[in-house]
LUMTI-497824 format. One line per 10 residues: number of its first residue (from 1); for each residue y, x, z negated of N, C-alpha, C. Coordinates in nm, 2 decimals. Layout:
NUM) Y,X,Z,Y,X,Z,Y,X,Z ~ ...
# end
This chain:
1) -8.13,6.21,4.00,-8.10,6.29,3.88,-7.99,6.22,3.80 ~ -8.01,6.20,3.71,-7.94,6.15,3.59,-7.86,6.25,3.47 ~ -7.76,6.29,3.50,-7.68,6.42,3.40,-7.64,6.32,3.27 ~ -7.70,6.41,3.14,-7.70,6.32,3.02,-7.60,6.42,2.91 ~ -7.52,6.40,2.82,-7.49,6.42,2.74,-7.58,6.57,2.65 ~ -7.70,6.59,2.66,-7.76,6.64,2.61,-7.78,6.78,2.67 ~ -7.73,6.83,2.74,-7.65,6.93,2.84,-7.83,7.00,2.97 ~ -7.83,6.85,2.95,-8.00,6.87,3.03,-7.94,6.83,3.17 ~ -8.05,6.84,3.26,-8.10,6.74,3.36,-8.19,6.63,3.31 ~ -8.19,6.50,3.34,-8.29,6.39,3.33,-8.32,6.30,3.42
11) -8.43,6.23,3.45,-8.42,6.19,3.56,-8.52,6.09,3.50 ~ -8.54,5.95,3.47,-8.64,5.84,3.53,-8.73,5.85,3.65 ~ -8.85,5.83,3.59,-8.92,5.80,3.73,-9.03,5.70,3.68 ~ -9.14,5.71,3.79,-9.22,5.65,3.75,-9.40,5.69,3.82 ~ -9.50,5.66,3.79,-9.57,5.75,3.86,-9.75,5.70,3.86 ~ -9.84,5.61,3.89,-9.98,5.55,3.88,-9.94,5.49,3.77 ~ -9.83,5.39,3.76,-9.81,5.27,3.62,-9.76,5.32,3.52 ~ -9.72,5.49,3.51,-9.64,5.52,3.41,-9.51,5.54,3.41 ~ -9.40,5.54,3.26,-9.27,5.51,3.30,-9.29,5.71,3.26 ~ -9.20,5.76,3.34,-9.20,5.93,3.30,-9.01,5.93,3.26
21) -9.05,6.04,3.23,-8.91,6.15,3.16,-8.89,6.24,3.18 ~ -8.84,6.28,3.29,-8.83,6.44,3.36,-8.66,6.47,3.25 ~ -8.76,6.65,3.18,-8.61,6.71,3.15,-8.65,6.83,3.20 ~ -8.47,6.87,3.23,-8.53,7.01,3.30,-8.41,7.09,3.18 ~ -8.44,7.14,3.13,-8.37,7.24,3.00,-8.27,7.35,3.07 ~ -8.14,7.36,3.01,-8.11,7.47,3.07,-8.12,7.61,2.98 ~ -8.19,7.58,2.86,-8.20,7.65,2.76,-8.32,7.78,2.79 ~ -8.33,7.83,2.69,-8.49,7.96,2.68,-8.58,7.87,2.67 ~ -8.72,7.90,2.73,-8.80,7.81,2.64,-8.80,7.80,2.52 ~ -8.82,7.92,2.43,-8.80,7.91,2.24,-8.71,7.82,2.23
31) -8.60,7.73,2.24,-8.54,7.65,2.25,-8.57,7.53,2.32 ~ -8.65,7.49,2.37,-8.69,7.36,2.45,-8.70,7.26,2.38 ~ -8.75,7.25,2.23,-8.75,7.17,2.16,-8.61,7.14,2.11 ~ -8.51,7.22,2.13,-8.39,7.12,2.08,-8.36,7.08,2.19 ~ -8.36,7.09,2.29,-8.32,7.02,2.45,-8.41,6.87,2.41 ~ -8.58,6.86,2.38,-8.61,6.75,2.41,-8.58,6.66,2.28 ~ -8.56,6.70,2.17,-8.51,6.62,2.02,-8.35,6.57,2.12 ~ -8.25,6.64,2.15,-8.11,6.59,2.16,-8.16,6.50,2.30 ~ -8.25,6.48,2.38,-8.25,6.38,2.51,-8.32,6.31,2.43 ~ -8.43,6.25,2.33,-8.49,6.18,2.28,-8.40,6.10,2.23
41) -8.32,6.17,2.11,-8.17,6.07,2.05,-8.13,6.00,2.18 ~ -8.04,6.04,2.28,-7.98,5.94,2.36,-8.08,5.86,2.43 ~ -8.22,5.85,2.43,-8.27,5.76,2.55,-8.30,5.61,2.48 ~ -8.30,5.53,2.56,-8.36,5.40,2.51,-8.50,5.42,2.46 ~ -8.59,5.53,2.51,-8.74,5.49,2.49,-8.75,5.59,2.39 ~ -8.83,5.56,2.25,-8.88,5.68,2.18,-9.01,5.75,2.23 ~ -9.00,5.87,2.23,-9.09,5.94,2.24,-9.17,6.02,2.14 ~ -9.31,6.03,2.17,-9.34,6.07,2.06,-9.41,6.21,2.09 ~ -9.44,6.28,2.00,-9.49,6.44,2.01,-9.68,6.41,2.11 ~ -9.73,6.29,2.05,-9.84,6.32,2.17,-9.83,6.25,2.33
51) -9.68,6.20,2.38,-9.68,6.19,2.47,-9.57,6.27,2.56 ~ -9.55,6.37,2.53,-9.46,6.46,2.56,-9.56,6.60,2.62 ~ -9.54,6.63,2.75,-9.64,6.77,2.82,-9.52,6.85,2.87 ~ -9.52,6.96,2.84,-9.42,7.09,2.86,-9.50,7.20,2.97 ~ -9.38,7.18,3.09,-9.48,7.21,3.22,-9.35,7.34,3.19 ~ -9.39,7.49,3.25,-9.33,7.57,3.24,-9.40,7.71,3.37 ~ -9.33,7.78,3.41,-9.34,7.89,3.48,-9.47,8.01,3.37 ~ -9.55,8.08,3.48,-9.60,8.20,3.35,-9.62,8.33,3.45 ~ -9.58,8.40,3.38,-9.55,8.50,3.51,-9.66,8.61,3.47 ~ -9.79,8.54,3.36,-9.90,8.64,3.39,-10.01,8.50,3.42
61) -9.98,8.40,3.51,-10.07,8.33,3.64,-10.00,8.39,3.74 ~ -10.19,8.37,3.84,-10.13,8.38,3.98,-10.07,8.26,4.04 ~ -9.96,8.30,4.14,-9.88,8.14,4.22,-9.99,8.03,4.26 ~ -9.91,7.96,4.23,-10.05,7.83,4.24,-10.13,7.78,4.15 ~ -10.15,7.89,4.06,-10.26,7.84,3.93,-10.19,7.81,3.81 ~ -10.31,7.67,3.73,-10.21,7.62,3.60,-10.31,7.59,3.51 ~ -10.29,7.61,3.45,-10.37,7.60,3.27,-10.28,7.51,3.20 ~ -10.40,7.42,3.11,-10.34,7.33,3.02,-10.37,7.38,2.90 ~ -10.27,7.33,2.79,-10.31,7.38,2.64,-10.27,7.25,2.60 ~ -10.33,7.20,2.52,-10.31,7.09,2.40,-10.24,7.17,2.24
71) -10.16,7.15,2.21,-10.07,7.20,2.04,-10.10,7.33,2.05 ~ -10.06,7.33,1.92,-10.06,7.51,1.93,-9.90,7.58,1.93 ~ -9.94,7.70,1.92,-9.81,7.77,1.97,-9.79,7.84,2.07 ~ -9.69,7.90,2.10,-9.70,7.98,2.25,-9.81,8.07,2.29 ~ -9.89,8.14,2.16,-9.93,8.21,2.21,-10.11,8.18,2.27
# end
C-alpha cells in the first residue's frame, strides 16, 4: 500500500502482463470520480476513461454475485 497525497489508498500491482492501479476511495461513491481525477494528476501513468473499471459493493446482489456494466450512469 502506497498512501498518496490524494487522501486515497494506492497501491501498484501487476497482474497476466498488466501494470494495475488499485484506488480504494475514502469518499461516497457519488464522489469517486474526484478521488480517481486527484490520483490520476499525481501518478506517472495517464489514465484514460476506457481503461479505468469501478469495482464497488451492492447491497441489492446476493454475497458472491457480480455484474458488469460498461458507461452509463449509476442507475
Amino acid at each position: 500500500r502506497v498512501d498518496r497525497p490524494c487522501c486515497d489508498d494506492v497501491a501498484l500491482a501487476a497482474a497476466h502482463g498488466l501494470e494495475l492501479v488499485l484506488l480504494k476511495p475514502q469518499s461516497l461513491m457519488s464522489l469517486s470520480s474526484l478521488s480517481v481525477t486527484s490520483a490520476n494528476e499525481q501518478l506517472i501513468y495517464r489514465l484514460h476513461p476506457e481503461d479505468i473499471y469501478l469495482v464497488h459493493n451492492d447491497l441489492d446482489k446476493a454475497l458472491g454475485k457480480v455484474a458488469f456494466k460498461v458507461g452509463g450512469s449509476t442507475r
